[in-house]
N, C-alpha and C positions, 0 to 999 in steps of 0.2 A: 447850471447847465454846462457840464463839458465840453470842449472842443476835440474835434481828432486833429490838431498838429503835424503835421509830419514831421519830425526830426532831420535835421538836416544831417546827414554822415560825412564829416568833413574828409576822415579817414579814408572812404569810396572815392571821395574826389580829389583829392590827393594823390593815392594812388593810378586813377586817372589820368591825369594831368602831367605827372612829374617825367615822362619820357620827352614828352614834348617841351617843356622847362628846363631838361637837360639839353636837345639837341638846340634849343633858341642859346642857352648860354654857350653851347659850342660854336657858334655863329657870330656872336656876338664877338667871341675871345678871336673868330680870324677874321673881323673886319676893325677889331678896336683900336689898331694903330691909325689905322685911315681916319674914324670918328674922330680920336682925341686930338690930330691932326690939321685936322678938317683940309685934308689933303684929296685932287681927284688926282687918279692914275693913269695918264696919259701914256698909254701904249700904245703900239699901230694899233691893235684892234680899237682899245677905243676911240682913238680919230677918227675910223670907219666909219661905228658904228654910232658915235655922235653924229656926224655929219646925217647919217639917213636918217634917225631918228627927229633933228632939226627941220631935214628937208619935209616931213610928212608933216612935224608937227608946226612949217609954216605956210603950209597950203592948208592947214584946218582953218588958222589962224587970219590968212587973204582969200582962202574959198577961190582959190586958185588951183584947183586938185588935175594932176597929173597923175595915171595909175605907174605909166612906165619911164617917164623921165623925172630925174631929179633936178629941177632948174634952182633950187634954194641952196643946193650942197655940190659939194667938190667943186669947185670954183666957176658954180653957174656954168658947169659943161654940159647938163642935160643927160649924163652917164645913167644907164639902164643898170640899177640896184636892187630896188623892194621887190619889184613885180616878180622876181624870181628868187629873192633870198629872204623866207620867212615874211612874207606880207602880212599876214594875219598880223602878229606881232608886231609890225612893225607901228600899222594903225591903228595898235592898242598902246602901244607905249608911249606914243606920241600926247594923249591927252593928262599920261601920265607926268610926261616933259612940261607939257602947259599946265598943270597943278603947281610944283615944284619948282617951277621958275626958272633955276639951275641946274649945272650938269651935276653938281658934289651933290644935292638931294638927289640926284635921277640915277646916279650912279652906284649912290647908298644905299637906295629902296629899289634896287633890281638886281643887286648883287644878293641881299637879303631875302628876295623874295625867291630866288634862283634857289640858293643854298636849303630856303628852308622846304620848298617844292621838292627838292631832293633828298635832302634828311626824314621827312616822314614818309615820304614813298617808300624808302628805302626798309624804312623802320616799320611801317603796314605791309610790306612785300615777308619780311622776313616771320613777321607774325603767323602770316597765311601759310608758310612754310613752317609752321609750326615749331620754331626756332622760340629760345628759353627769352623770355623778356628783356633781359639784361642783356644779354647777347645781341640779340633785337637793336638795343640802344644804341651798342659797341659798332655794329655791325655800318648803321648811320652815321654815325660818326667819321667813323673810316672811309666810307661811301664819299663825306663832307670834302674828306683832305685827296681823293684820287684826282688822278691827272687832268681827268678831262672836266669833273666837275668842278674841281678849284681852279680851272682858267678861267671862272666866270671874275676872279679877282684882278684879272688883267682883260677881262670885258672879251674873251674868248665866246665866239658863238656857239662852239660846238657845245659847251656845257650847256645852254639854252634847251639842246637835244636830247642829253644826256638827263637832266632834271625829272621829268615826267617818265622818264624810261623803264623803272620800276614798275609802275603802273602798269605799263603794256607787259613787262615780263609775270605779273600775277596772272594776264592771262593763259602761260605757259604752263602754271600753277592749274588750272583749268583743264588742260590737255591732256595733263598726265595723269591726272586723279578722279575726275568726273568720265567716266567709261558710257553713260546714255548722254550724255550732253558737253561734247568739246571743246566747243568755240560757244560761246556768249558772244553773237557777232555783232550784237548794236556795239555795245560796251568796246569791244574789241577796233572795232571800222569808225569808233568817237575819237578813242584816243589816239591812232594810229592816225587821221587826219588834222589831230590837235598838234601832233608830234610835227610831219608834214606843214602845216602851214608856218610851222615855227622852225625849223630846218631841215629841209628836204634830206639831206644828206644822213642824217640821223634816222629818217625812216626805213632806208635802203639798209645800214645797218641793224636794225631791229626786226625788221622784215629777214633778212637773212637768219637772224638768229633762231626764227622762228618753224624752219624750215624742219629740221630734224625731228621737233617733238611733235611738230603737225605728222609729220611720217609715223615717228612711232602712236599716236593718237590714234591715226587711220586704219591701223594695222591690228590695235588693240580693241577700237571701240566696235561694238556691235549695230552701230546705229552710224556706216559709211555712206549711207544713200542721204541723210537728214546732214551729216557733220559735210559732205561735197557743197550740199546748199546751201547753208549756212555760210561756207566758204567764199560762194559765189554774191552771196548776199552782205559781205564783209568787202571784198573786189569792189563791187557795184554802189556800193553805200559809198566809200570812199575816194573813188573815182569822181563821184557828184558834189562830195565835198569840198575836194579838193583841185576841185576843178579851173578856180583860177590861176594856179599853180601850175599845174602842167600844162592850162591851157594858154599864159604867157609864154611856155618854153615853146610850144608848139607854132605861135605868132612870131617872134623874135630869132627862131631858126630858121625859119621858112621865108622870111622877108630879109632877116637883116646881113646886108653882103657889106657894111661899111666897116664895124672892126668885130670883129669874131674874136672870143676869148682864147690867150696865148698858148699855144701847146709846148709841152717840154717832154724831154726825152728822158723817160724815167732812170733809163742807163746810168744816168750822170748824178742822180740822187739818191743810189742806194750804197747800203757798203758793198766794196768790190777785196777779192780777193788778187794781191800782191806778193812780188816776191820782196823786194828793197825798199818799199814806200814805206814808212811807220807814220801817216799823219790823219788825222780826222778824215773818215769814211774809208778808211783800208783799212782791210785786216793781213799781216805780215802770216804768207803761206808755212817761212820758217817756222813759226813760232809750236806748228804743232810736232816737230820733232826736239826742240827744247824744252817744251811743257808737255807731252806729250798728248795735246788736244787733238783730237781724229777730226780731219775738212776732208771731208768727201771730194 
């Protein structure tokens, strides 16, 4: 009596698999100094960001839970941090920290998991754009080593934002192609509050981005009365998600008169145009009649 078998195709899965084998060993190749090391990298950010990461995960640990002050970190001053900078995250990573024991594993398996969050988003985004595979690869890779995502090696929050970002840009991917259906608004109002809870400031970003091709979308799709609601149903979903989030900033404005976060005068941190100054953040007005660079 024969059997039907299935053959396994190793070939199929191979092919598969090996982008994602590619981008793990580009990860691997920019964190293996630190590994073979067994080095943590103590930057300012990650003082910060140890510190809050400590403080949540020793209020799991005493069942001592404060949503908005940190009484375990920055020198037991009670300083208002999580409730408005990436919460969500904050009380996920925390059980991560109490797995791990230490910061060099905590550091290792978040940096890793940042990068590789990034690498395939990046790598499925370009797919969807119909971009050649290898390219695809290339494209992640590069993605890997850009500014804001490879701060996550010096424990940079902003890459935390930047990571899933891809994701929400396939939605874009959506707008410009799909003409009866624009917005996918669960999918869209999931990950734009995923984004949000993990850095606020990243969403506003993203959400800007978003702006032009929702225009062009509305303009092209014949179905404006369905893609408005949808819109409002992406708002509305989000708003409830996200709601501990804004709704800290909302508590903490309205009440807090004791130290309000420091204002600066952006004047003084951009470059400025000079006539004799030649030092970091001037630009020498000469210089465009000797090279003939045009300043307006």
């Amino acid at each position: 009596m024969g059997t039907n078998v299935k053959k396994i195709d190793w070939n199929k899965i191979g092919l598969a698999i090996y982008p994602y084998v590619v981008i793990l060993l580009g990860i691997y190749l920019m964190i293996r100094f630190q590994i073979l090391n067994h080095a943590v990298l103590l930057t300012s950010d990650a003082l910060l960001h140890f510190q809050r990461f400590h403080d949540t995960s020793m209020q799991i640990k005493t069942e001592n839970f404060s949503y908005f002050q940190t009484d375990f970190a920055f020198s037991h001053s009670g300083r208002i941090f999580n409730a408005v900078y990436g919460p969500f995250l904050t009380y996920s990573g925390d059980f991560l920290l109490l797995l791990v024991h230490n910061c060099f594993n905590f550091q290792i398996l978040t940096v890793f998991t940042v990068l590789l969050i990034a690498g395939i988003g990046m790598y499925r985004l370009a797919l969807k754009a119909n971009v050649d595979e290898v390219i695809a690869i290339l494209l992640a890779l590069i993605y890997l080593q850009f500014g804001i995502v490879a701060g996550i090696l010096r424990f940079n929050f902003m890459a935390w934002g930047a990571a899933p970002a891809p994701y929400a840009m396939m939605q874009i991917l959506y707008m410009i192609n799909d003409e009866r259906k624009p917005i996918y608004w669960l999918s869209l109002a999931l990950i734009m509050s995923l984004i949000a809870q993990v850095h606020l400031l990243s969403t506003v970003y993203i959400a800007c981005t978003f702006v032009p091709f929702a225009i062009y979308a509305l303009v092209k799709t014949s179905a404006k009365k369905q893609m408005i609601i949808d819109f409002f149903k992406v708002l509305g979903t989000t708003l409830v998600l996200t709601a501990n989030v804004w709704g800290g900033l909302l508590v903490l404005y309205s009440h807090n008169k004791i130290s309000l976060p420091n204002q600066y005068n952006l004047y003084y941190h951009v470059v400025k145009y000079k006539k004799f100054i030649n030092l970091h953040g001037f630009l020498l007005i000469n210089c465009r009649r000797k090279h003939g660079i045009s300043i307006p």
